[in-house]
N, C-alpha and C positions, 0 to 999 in steps of 0.2 A: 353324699354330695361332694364333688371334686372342687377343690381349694381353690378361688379364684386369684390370680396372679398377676391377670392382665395388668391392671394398674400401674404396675411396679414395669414395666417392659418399656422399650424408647418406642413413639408412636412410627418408627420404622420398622418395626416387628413384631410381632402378636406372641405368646405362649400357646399353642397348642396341644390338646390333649388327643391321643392317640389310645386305643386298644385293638392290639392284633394277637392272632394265635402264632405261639411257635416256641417248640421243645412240647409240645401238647397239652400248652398252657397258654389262656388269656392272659396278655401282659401289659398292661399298662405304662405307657411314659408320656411324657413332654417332650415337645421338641420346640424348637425355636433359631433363629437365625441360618444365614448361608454361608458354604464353606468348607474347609476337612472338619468333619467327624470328633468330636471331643463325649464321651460318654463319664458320665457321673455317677455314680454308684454310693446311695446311703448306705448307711448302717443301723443299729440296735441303737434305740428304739426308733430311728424315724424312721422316713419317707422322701422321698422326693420334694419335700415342700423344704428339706434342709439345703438346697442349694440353692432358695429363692432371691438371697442376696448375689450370687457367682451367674446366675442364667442370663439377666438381660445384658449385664458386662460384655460376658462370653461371647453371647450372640451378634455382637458387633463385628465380633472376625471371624465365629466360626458358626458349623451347624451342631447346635447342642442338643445332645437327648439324654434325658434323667429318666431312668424307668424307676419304678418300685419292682422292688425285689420280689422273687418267690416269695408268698408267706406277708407281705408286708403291703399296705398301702393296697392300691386298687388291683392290684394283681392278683391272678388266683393263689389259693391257700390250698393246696392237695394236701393229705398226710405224710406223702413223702416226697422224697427228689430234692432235699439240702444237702446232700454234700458238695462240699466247694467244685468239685468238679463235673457234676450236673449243672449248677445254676450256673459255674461258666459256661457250660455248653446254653442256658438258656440265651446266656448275651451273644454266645456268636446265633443262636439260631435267630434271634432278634436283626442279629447285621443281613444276614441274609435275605429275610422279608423286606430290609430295607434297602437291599442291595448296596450295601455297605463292602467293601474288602478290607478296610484297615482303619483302627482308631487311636489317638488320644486317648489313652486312660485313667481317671480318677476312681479313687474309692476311698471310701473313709471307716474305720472300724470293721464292720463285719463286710461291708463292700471291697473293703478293702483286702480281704482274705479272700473275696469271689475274684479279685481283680488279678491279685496273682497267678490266683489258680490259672488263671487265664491267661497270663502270659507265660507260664511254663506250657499252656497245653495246646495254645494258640498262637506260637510266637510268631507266625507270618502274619498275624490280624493286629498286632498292636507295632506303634511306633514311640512310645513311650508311655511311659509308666510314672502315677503320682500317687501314694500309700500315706494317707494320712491318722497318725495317733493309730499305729497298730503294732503290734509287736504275734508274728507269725504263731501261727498255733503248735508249731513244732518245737519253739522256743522254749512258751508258755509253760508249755509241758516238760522240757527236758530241765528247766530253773526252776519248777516246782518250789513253792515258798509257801508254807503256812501263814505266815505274817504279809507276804503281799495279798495271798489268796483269802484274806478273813478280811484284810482292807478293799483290796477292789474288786477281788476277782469271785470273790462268794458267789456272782450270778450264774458263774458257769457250772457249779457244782447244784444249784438251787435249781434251774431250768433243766439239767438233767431226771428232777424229780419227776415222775410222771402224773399227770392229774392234778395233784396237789398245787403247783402253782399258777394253773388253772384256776382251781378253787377261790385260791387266795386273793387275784388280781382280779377277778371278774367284781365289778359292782364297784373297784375300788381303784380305778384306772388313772383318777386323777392324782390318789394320793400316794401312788407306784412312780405314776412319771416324775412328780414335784420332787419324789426321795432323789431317783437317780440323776434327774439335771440339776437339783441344788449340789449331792455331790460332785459330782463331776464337773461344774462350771468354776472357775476361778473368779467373776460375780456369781455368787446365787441365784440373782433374777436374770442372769443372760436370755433364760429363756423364758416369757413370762406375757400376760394379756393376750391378745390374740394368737402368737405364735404357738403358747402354749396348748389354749385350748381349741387348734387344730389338730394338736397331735394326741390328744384325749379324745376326740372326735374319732381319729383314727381306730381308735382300739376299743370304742366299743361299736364297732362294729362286729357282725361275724365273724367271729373265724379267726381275726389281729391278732388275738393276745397267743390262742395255739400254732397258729403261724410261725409268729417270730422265734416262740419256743423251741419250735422244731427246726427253728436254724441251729440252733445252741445244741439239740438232741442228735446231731447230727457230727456232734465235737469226734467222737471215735476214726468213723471213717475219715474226715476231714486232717488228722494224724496222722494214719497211715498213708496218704495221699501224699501227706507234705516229706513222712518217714521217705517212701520211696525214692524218691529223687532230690534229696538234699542234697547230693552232690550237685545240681545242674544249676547253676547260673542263672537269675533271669539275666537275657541277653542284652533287651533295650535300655536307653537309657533309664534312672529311676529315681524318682527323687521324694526323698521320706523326709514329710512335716508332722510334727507334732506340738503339745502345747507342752511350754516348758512348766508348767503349775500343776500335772494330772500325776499323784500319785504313780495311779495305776502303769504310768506309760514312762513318761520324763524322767520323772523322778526314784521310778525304780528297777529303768534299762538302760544301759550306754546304748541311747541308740543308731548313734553313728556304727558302733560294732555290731551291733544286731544286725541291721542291714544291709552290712558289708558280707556276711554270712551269705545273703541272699538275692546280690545284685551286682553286674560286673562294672557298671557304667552307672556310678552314684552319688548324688548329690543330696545333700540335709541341711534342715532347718529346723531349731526350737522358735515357734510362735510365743512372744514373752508376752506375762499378763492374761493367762489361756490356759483352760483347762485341757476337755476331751471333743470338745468340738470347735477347730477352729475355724471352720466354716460360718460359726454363727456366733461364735464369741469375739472372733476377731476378722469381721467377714471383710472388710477391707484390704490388709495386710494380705488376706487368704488367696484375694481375687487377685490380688498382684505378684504374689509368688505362682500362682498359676498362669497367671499369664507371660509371664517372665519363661519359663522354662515350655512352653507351649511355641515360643515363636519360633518361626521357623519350620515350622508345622503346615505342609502344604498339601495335604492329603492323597 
């Protein structure tokens, strides 16, 4: 059953659920509001239900669509087609159904890695760029840390397993999500009561939990993709937030310099008091540095 959201929306605007074919995949999103093009892109572990605080804002100025990812949420789950540079081709085959040319783009976490991909391989489709709590997979890899990779980053070595963590997570989806968002939040219960168990809901569904896995299983190619073209600039502006409390990210990358690696036209923000998601940790703060660096934006 798809997340009702209406409620939450100005009675000037409705949330919308959409499912169309394209990249040869059922793809799932939300739209809402009128206006240029702003696309939203989750990450591991959610869905589209993680920008339900940023949607009805947005949609005052602009026309917002949140899809769910390959693999994630209501979109289909095939066995393959995660590398970053597929499921970016999934979002421009997405623009094209919607006869889209050119977008506003967010991502957060593993969207956030589709988002790029996307503007190295699509840079006439985007007009700017928002990478939130992400630190590139090229990075990841070439900083190699046992001591950060046993504190945060164990999942990517863990999701590599085949099967096994399958095994492990089926039946016990509640008690998988509770681990990773009490880590990852700078509150514990950031995420918790209803939002939570939407996102439980989500994965025991078919298919969720190998899904998302298979974005993770997908780390190799998504390396070499990034290996290739390190030299090249993203062109558009870009503006990388993250939360100054997450381990994983804040607390153990300069990442103003990270992303200076990766961006010619760049602006940053540490969200204080904020873990890995500041979209729902700090959804206020969130929606206004997004809309701050959005204006201007005339599609």
């Amino acid at each position: 059953m798809l997340p009702n959201y209406c409620k939450q929306v100005d009675t000037m605007t409705e949330l919308k659920h959409h499912t169309v074919r394209a990249n040869g995949i059922r793809q799932h999103f939300i739209e809402v509001g009128q206006g240029a093009p702003v696309v939203l892109l989750h990450g591991f572990p959610f869905t589209s239900y993680t920008w339900r605080h940023q949607l009805p804002v947005l949609a005052k100025q602009y026309r917002v669509i949140a899809p769910d990812l390959r693999g994630y949420g209501e979109t289909d789950k095939p066995v393959g087609g995660y590398d970053k540079r597929n499921m970016a081709k999934d979002l421009r085959e997405l623009m094209r159904v919607l006869g889209i040319k050119k977008v506003a783009l967010v991502g957060h976490d593993r969207g956030a890695r589709v988002a790029t991909r996307f503007a190295k391989d699509h840079a006439e489709a985007v007009d700017r760029l928002v990478v939130m709590d992400n630190v590139p997979t090229r990075i990841i890899a070439r900083d190699f840390d046992f001591a950060k990779m046993a504190k945060t980053y164990w999942l990517f070595l863990f999701h590599l397993k085949l099967d096994l963590p399958e095994v492990l997570i089926t039946g016990r989806e509640e008690q998988w999500l509770r681990h990773l968002f009490s880590e990852w939040c700078y509150n514990p219960h950031a995420i918790s009561g209803k939002d939570f168990e939407t996102y439980v809901t989500a994965y025991r569904n078919p298919g969720a939990v190998r899904g998302c896995l298979a974005d993770y299983r997908a780390s190799a190619e998504d390396l070499a993709q990034d290996v290739a073209d390190a030299s090249t600039k993203i062109a558009c502006p870009t503006f990388s937030i993250w939360g100054a409390d997450f381990d994983g990210v804040g607390k153990s990358f300069d990442m103003p310099a990270v992303w200076a690696e990766m961006a010619e036209n760049l602006r940053t923000f540490a969200v204080p008091q904020c873990g890995h998601v500041p979209q729902e940790e700090q959804p206020a703060m969130t929606t206004e540095l997004l809309l701050d660096f959005l204006a201007g934006w005339a599609g």
